[in-house]
Backbone as a ProteinNet text record, in pm:
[ID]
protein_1_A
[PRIMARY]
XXXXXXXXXXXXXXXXXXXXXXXXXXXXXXXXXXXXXXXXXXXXXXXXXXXXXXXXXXXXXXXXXXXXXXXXXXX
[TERTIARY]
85.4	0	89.4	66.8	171	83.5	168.1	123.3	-44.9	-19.6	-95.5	-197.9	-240.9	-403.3	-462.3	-433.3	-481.2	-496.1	-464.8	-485.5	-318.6	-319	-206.3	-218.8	-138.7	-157.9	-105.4	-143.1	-41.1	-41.7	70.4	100.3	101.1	64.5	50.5	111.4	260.4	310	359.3	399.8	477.5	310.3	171.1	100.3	108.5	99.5	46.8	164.3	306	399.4	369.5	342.6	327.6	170.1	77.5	-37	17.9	143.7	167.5	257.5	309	441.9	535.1	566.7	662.7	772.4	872.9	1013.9	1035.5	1144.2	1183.5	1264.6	1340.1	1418.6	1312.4	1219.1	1140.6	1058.4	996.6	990.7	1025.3	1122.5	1217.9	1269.7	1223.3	1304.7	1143.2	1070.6	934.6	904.7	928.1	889.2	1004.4	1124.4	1223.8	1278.2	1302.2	1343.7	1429.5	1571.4	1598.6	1629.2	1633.9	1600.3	1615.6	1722.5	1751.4	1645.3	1599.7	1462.9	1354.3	1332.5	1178.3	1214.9	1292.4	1330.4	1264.1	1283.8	1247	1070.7	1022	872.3	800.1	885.7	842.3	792.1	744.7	688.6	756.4	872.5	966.6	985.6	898	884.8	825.2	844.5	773.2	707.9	776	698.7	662.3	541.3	537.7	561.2	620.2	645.1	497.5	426.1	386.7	423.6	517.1	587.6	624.1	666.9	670	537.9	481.7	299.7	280.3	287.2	239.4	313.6	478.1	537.9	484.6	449.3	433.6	285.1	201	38.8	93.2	136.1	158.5	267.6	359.3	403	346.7	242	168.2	16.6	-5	-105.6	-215.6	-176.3	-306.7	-337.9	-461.7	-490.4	-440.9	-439.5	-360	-437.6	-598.6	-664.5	-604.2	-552.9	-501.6	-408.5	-312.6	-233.9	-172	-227.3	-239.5	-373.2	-419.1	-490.8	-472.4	-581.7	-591.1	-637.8	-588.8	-628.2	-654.4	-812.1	-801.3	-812.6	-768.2	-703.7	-839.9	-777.7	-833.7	-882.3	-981.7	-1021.2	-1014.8
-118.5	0	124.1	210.8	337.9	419.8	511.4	662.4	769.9	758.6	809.9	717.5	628.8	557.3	625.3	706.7	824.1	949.8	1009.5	1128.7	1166.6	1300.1	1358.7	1519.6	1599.5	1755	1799.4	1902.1	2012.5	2173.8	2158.5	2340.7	2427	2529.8	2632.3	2775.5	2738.6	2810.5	2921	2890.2	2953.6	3051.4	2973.6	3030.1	3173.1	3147.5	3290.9	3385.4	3319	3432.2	3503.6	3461.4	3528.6	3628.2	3617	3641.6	3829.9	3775.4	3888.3	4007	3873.5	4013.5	3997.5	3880.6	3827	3777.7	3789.2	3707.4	3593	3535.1	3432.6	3453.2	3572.1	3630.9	3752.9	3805.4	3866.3	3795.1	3664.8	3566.9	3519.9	3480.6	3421.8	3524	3658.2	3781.4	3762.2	3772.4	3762.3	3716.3	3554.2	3395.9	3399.3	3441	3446.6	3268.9	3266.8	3124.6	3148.7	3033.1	3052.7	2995.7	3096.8	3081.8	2920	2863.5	2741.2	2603.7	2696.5	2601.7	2608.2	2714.6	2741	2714.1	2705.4	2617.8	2510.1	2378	2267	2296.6	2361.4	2394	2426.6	2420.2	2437.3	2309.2	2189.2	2073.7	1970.7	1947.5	1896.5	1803.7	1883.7	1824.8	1735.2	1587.3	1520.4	1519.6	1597	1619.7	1743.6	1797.6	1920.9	1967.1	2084.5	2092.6	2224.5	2203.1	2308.1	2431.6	2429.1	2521.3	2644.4	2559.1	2599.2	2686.2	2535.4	2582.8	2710	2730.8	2857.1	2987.5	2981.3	3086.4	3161.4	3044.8	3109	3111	3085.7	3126	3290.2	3337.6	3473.5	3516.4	3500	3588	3631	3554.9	3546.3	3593.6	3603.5	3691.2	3582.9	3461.7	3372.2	3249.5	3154.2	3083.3	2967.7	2791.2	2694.5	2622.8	2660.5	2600.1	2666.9	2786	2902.9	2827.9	2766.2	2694.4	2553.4	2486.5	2352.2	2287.6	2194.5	2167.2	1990.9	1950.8	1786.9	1742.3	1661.8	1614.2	1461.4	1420.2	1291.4	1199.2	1080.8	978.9	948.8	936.4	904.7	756.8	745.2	588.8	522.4
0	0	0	-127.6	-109.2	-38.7	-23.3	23.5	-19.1	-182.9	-262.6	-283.2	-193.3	-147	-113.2	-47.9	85.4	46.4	-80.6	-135.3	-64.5	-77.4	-67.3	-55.1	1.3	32.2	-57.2	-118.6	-208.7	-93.9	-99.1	-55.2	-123.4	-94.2	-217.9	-182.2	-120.5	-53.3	-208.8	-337.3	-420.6	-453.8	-488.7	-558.3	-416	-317.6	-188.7	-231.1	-245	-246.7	-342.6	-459	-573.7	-595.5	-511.2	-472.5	-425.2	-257.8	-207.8	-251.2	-383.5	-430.2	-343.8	-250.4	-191.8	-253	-262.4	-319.1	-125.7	-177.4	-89.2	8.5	-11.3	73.5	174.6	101.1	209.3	281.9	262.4	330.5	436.2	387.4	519.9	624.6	555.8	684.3	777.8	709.4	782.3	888.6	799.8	897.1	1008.1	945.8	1044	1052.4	908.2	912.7	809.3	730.3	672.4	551.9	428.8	269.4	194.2	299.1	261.4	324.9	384.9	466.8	410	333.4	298.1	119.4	68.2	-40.8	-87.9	50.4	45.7	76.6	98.7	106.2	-42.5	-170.8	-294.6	-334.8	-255.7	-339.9	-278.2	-231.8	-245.9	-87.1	2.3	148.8	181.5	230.1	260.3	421.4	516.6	644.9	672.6	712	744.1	897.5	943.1	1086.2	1101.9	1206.7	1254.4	1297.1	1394.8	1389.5	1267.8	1160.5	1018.3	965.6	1010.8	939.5	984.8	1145.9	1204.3	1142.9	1171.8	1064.3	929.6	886	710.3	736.7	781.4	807.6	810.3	944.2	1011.5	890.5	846.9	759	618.9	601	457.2	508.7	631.5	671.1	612.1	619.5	535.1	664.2	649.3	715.1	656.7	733.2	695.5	624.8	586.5	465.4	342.7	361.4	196	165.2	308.2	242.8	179.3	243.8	226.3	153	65.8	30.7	26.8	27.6	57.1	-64	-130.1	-282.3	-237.5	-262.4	-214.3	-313.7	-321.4	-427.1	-556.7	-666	-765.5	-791.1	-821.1	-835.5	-990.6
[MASK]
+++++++++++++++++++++++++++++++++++++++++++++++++++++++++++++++++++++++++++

């Protein structure tokens, strides 16, 4: 049984930046995390940290439904 039984999340962390007129470096001055961390948040992450989650909610001024979305599996 893989993973993608279960549907799977997409983040839509690039579509918000681009929403705010955010680059990645004003980002990360924001979240107060750094550029090389929020990198791996382009698709590419397989665990999400809350902590994280909460950061980029408050620096993107968005809620964690704007950002995350649940795609559930195709039959």
């Amino acid at each position: 049984m893989n993973d993608f039984e279960f549907g799977t999340v997409k983040l839509h962390l690039k579509e918000i930046m681009e929403e705010r007129g955010l680059s990645l470096s004003k980002l990360s001055f924001r979240a107060e995390m750094q550029r090389t961390q929020l990198k791996h948040y382009d698709g590419s992450i397989q665990r999400l940290d809350i902590a994280v989650l909460s950061r980029l909610c408050y620096a993107l001024e968005c809620d964690l439904q704007d950002l995350l979305e649940y795609i559930p599996p195709s039959e």
